[in-house]
N, C-alpha and C positions, 0 to 999 in steps of 0.2 A: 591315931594315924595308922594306916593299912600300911603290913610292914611290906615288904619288899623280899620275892622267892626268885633263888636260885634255882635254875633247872640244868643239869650238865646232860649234854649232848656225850650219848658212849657208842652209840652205833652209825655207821655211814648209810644206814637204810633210809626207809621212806615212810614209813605205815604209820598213820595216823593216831591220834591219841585212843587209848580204849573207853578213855572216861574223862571226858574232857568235863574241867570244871573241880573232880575229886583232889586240885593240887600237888599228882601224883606225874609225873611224865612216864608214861606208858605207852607201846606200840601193840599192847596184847601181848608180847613174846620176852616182858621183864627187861628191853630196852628204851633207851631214849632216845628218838629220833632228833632233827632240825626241824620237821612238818609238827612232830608229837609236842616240842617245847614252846614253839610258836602255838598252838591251839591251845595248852594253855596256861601264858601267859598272858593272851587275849580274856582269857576268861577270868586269868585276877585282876583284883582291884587296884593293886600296886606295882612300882615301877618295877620292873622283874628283870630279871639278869639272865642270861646265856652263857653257860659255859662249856668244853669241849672238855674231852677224857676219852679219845678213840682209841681203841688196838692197841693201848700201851704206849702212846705217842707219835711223832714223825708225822708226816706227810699223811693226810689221809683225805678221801675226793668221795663227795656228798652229789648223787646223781637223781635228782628229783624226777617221777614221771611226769610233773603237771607246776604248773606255776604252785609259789610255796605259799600258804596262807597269808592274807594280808594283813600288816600287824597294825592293831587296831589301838593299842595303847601304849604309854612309853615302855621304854625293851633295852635293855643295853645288848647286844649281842656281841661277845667280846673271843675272835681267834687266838687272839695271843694268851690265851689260857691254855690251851692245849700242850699238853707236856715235850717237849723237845723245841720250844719256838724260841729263836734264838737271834729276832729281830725283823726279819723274811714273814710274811702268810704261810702256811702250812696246812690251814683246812682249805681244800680245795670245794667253791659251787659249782659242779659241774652243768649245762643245762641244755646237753646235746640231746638227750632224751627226755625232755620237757614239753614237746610241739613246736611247731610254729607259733612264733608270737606273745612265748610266755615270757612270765618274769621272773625274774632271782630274789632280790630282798624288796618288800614294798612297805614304805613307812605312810601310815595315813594318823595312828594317832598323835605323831607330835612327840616332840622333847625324846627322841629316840636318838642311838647309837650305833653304831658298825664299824667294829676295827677286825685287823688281821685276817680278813679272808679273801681270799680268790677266786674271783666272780665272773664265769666265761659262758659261750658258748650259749647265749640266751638268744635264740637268732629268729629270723625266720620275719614280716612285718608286726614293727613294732615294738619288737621282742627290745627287753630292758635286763641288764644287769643288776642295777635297780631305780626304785621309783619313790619317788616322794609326792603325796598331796594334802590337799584336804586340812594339815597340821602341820606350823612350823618350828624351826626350834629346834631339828635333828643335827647331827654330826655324823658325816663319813668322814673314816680316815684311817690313813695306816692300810689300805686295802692295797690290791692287785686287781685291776676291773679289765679285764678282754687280754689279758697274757695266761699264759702258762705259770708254773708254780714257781718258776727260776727265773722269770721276767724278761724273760728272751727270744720269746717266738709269738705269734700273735694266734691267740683263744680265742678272738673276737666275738662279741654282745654285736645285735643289731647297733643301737646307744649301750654306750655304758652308765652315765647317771640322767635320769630326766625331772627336774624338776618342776612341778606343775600348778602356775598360779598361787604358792605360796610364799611364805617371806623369811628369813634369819635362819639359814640352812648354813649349816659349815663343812665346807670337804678339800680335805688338808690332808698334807702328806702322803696322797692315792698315788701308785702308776697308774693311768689310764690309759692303755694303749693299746692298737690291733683293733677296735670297735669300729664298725661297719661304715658308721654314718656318724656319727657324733660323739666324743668321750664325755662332755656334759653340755645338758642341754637344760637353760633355762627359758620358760615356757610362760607368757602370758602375764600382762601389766601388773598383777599381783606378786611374781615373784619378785620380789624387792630384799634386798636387804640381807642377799644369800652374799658369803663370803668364798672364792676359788683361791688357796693360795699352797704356797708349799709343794704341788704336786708334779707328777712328768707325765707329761701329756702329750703321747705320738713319740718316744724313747724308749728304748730296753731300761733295764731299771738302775745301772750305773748310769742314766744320761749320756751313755758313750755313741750309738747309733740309732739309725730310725726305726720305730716298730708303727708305722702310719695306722692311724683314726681315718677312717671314709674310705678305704681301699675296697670295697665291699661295693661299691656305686662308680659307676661307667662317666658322672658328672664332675667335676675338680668343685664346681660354683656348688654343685648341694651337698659340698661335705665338710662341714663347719667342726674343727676340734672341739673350739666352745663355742653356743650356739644361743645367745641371746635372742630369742623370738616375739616375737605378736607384742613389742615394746615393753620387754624386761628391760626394768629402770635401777639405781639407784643399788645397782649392785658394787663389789670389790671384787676383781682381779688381780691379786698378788699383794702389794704391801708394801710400806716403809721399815720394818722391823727386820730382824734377820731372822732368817728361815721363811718367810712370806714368801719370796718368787719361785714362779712356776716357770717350770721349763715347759714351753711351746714350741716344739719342733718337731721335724719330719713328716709333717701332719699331710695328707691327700687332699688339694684345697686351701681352704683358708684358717688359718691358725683361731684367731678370735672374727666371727661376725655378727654382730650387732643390727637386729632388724625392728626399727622402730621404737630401741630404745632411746634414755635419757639419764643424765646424771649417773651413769656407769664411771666408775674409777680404774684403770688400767695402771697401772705402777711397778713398779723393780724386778718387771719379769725376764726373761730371756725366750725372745721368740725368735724362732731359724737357726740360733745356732745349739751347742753338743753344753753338755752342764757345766764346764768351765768356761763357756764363753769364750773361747781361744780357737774353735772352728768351724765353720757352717752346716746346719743343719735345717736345711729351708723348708718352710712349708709353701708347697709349688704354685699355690693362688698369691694372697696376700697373708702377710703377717696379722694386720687386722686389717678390718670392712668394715666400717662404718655408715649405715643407712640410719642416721637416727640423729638427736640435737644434744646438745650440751654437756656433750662427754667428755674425759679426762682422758689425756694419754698420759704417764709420765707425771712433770709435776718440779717446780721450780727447789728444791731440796733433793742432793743428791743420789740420794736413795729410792728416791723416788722415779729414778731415770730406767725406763726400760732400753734393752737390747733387740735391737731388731733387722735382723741381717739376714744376708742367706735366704730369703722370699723372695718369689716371683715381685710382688713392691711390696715394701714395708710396710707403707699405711695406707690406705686408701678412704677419702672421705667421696662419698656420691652420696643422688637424692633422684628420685624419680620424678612420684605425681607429686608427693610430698618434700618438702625442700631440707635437707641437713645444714641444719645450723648450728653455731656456737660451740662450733667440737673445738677443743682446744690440745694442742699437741707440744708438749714443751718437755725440755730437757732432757732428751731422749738419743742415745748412740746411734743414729738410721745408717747404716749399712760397713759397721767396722764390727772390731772383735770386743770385748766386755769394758778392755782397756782403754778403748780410743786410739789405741795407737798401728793396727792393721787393717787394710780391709776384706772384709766376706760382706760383698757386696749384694743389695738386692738386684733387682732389675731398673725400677724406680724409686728412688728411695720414698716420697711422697707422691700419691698421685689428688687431684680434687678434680671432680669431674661431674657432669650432668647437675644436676639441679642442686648444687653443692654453694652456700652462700655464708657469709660472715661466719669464717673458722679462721683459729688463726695457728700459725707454725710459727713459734717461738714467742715472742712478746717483748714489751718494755721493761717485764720487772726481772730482779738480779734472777740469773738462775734460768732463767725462761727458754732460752736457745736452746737447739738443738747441735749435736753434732750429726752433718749429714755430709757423709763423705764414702767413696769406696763404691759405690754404686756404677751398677754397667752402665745404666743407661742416666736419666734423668735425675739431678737431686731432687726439686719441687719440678711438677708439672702440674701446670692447668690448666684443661681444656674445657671445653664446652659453653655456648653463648650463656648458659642460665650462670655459669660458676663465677660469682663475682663477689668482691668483697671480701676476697680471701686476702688476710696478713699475715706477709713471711718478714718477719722480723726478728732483728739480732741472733740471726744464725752461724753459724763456720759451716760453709758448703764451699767445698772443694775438694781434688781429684775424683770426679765423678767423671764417666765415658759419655755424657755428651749437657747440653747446657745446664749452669746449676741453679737458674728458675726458668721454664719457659713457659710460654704464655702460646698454649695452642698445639704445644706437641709439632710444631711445624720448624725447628731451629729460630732464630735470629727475628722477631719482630720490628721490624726499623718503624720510627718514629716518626707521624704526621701531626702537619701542622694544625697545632689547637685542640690536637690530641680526640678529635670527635668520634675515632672507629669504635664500633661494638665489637665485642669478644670476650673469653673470658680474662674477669679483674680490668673489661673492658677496655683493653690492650691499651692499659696507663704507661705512657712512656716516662723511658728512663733518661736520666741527667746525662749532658753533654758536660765533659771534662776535658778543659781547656789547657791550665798551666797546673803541674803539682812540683813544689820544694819541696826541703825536707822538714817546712816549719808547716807548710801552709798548702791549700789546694783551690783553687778556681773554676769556676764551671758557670751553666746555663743550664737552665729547666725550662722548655715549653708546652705548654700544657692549658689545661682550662684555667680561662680567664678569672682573676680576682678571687682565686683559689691559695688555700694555705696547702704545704705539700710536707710531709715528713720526708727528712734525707738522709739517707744511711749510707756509712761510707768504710770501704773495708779494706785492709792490706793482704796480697798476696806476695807469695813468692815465685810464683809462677802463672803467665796468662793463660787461658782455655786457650784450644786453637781457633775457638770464633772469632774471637780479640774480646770477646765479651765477657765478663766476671773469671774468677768465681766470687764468694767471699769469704777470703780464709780466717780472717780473726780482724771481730769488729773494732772500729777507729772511734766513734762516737755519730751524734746523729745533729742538725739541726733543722730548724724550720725556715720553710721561704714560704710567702706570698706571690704570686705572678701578676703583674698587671694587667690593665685591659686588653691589653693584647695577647695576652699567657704568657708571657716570660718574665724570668726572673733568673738575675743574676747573682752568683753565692760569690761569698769566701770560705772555706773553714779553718780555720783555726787546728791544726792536729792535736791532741790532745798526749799524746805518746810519741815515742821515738819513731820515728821512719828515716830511712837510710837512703843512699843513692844510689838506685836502681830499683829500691820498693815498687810495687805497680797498685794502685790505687783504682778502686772501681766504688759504684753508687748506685742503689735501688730509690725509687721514689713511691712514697705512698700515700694517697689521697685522703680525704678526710671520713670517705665511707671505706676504707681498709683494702683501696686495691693496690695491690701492691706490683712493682714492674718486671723486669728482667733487668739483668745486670747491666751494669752500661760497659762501653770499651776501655779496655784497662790503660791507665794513663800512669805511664813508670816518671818516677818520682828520679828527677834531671837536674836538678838545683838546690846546692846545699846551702840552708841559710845558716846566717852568721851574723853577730852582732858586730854593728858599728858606731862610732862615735863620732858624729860632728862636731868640729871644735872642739878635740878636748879639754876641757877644764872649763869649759861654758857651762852655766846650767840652761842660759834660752838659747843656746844656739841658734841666735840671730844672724841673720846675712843678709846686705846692704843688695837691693836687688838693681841700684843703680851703676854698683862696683864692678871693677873690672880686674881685682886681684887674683888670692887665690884664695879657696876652704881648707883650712886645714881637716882630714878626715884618717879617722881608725881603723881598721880592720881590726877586732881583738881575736887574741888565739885564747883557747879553751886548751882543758885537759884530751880532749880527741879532734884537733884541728890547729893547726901551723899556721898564723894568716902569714907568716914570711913565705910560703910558699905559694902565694899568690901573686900572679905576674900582674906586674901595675901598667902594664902596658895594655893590657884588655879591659882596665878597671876605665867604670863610669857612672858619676853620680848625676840620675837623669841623664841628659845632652853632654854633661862636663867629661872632659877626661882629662888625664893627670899632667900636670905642666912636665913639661921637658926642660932639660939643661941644655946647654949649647951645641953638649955632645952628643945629643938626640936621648941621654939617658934620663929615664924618669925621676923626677924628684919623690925621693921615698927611702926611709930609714927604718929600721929593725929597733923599737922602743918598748918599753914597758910602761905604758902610759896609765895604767891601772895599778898598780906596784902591787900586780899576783905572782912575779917572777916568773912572767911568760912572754916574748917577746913578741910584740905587735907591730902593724906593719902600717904604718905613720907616713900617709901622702898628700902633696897640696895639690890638689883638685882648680885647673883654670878658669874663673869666675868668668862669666860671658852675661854681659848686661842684658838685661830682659829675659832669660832664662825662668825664672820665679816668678808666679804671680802674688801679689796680692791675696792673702787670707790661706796660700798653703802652709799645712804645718806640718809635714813629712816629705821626708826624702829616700829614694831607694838608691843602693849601690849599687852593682852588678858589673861581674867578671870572671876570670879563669884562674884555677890553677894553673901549675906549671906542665900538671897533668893532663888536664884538661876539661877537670871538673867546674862545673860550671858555681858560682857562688851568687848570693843574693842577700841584703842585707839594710833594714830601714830604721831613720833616727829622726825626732822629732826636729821640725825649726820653725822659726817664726821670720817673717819677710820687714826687714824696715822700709817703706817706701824711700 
């Protein structure tokens, strides 16, 4: 086996090797250059190392006349060798005197390295910090790419990494920041398979403020932090493990954008705000742009949730000639601080727009929602006739500055009959809501005919001022059918607590994924309560030719008094409660249950023909003393 040479860099000069090929690093002048160790290490046959020993140590800045040879086979080139490194880069690339358009580090053969160095001022077009092709399999990391030595002021590279139609590139732990036009750029359907994580990207190097990537270009749209192009697929952006996310922020433009990829993984990053996630630091486009199909944002485990706040909109999925499909955005913080619990809002926290079709924000399985809250303007919006198909489901959207799904970017879409308009998610209207207790909810859906409709139904604690959504924390969902006619009328069942004054609202969504705008908040008026007909019956049968009385329960609970319900307002069906002579209701305070809670035990005036034939339920209904309204149904069976 071809063993493997060390070459230590002692000089910050430039001059070439004397005798390349001899295994000797020589500039002619009994020094060793970074151009002189590079030529060759090209020229051995084995994986060859780089190491530093300038001036006795410290700080020392390497100023190349011309791009540095291009390293042709694997290389470790390792800064943190340099004596006095003390965690920080320390060998400075400088490459203000390089020309226009040259390059700093260029990896083509493959299974190469780069740590600890400081890589600036590579400008001019085209000019790179560094480059990968040709060979995959390298590793940056631990660099400083377009700052200063103290990672504070921006040294800006044209790009600082470009990667070029290759696959399994790892660059971790980098600042990348101050770079012109892009801090990484992955280039062309072959790059596959490159990993971005761990790194600050458009930050000083405590992630405290912004040191902006694309400030160098007069465009916001042509200046992508990270810049998935000509459909790089199949790549990772940040991670599930700790130490994996990347801060994205303060970026000029768009944080991550994505042009014609696929199968990209986006996960546990923080984009737009400061490296604890505690303040906004927005990139002034979008957080990410997505022009491309089957992408991942985020991700149903919670580590997997990115931060994304403080952006002109947090996410935006579009499509042009070509249509964006099957991006999938789940479990993700859109527009609060890392906790969930502030907000550093974007502008819109989701946008889908133009030829944007079957994506979906949030999902059915556990984990999937998003939280999208804090946003100035829009939580979901979606515009554009092509944009359809979009599913926003089981999300928490609310406190957002104006509707938190809207359909059209136009406020308040009101619902026609039969539901036939075009638009985007082909302006699917959303559920009317009729009656809400605090057991149950009632509504109407109209829509296309003999259609199944998903229905999601959500508790807030406060209504938007449209009277429309939001939806703060999902309730559960079921399915209607509409008839020939399109309608269909629900019940649901709540599946959790709701209280009296809860406000209940409902999204609907079709079987091809469009989903609606929130319907008008319908505050939950009627506390239900369990009753007893007859008690001590098991069939609570009642004689429908009788003209006596029912005896009927009101049972109290551990949070409810039924003695405090006036029996003067109470009615089962049509019936209400027999009076005494003295006009007062017949009704006694009992424990008819033997739970030691007194019950409020009334004989209901039997009125013949009230019952029909084959019902086997009865509702009560009436007032506290307060004024709260109560509601409450027990099975019976009718004797002819």
């Amino acid at each position: 086996m071809t063993q493997a040479v060390t070459f230590t860099v002692d000089s910050t000069g430039d001059g070439g090797d004397s005798n390349t090929g001899d295994g000797i690093c020589d500039d002619g002048t009994g020094n060793c250059t970074l151009r002189a160790a590079i030529e060759q290490a090209n020229a051995s046959a084995g994986a060859d190392v780089i190491h530093f020993d300038i001036g006795g140590g410290g700080v020392q800045t390497i100023t190349p006349g011309s791009s540095l040879p291009f390293i042709m086979s694997p290389v470790t080139i390792d800064g943190t060798s340099q004596p006095g490194f003390g965690g920080s880069p320390i060998i400075e690339l400088d490459g203000s005197s390089a020309g226009a358009g040259a390059f700093g580090i260029t990896f083509l053969g493959g299974s190469s390295l780069v740590r600890g160095l400081v890589i600036n001022r590579f400008s001019g077009t085209n000019g790179r910090g560094l480059s990968v092709g040709v060979n995959g399999g390298n590793v940056i990391e631990d660099n400083f790419i377009g700052t200063n030595v103290a990672g504070t002021s921006d040294e800006g590279n044209t790009t600082g990494i470009v990667i070029s139609s290759i696959s399994n590139n790892t660059m971790s732990d980098n600042l990348i920041s101050g770079n012109d036009i892009s801090a990484i750029t992955l280039d062309g359907a072959s790059s596959t398979g490159n990993v971005i994580r761990g790194n600050l990207i458009g930050t000083n190097a405590s992630g405290s403020a912004a040191l902006s990537n694309g400030g160098g270009t007069s465009s916001e749209d042509g200046s992508r932090a990270i810049h998935l192009n000509n459909g790089a697929s199949n790549n990772t952006i940040g991670g599930t493990s700790s130490g994996d996310e990347n801060v994205i922020s303060g970026n000029f433009g768009h944080g991550i954008f994505i042009n014609g990829g696929s199968g990209n993984v986006i996960q546990g990053n923080l984009i737009g705000t400061n490296a604890a996630g505690n303040a906004a630091l927005g990139n002034t486009l979008n957080g990410i742009a997505v022009f491309g199909s089957d992408n991942t944002i985020g991700g149903t485990s919670t580590a997997a949730a990115n931060v994304l706040s403080g952006n002109g909109v947090g996410i935006t999925i579009s499509g042009a000639g070509v249509a964006s499909t099957g991006n999938e955005i789940q479990g993700n913080r859109i527009g609060t601080n890392a906790a969930g619990t502030s907000a550093l809002g974007n502008l819109d926290g989701v946008r889908i727009s133009g030829n944007a079709q079957n994506n979906t924000v949030g999902g059915t399985a556990a984990g999937a929602g998003n939280l999208i809250s804090g946003n100035d303007d829009f939580g979901v919006r979606i515009e554009g006739n092509a944009a359809t198909g979009n599913a926003v489901l089981s999300n928490a959207i609310f406190d957002n500055g104006d509707l938190g799904i809207d359909l059209g970017a136009n406020g308040v879409t009101s619902n026609d009959s039969g539901d036939g308009d075009n638009g985007p998610n082909h302006q699917q209207n959303f559920p009317e809501l009729t009656v809400a207790t605090t057991g149950e909810l009632s509504g109407t859906l109209n829509s296309a005919a003999n259609t199944s409709f998903t229905l999601e139904f959500f508790i807030n604690s406060t209504c938007d001022p449209s009277d429309h959504g939001e939806g703060e924390s999902l309730l559960g969902s079921m399915t209607v059918t509409t008839n020939g006619s399109g309608d269909a009328d629900f019940t649901f069942p709540f599946p959790g607590p709701v209280a009296i004054g809860d406000l209940i609202t409902a999204t609907a969504t079709d079987p091809n994924d469009n989903t609606s705008e929130f319907s008008e908040c319908l505050e939950a008026e009627v506390l239900l309560v369990e009753i007893d007909i007859k008690p001590g019956s098991a069939d609570n049968c009642i004689n429908n030719d009788g003209n006596g009385v029912i005896p009927v329960a009101i049972l109290s609970s551990s949070d409810f008094d039924a003695t405090q319900v006036d029996p003067l307002t109470v009615s089962l069906e049509s019936l209400a409660v027999r009076l005494r002579g003295n006009g007062q209701p017949q009704a006694s305070a009992e424990d008819v249950n033997n739970d030691g809670l007194d019950d409020l035990v009334m004989q209901i005036e039997d009125v013949d023909g009230i019952f029909e034939e084959g019902d086997t339920t009865a509702t009560l209904t009436g007032e506290t003393f307060d004024g709260t309204q109560i509601q409450g149904t027990d099975s019976i069976c009718i004797v002819p």
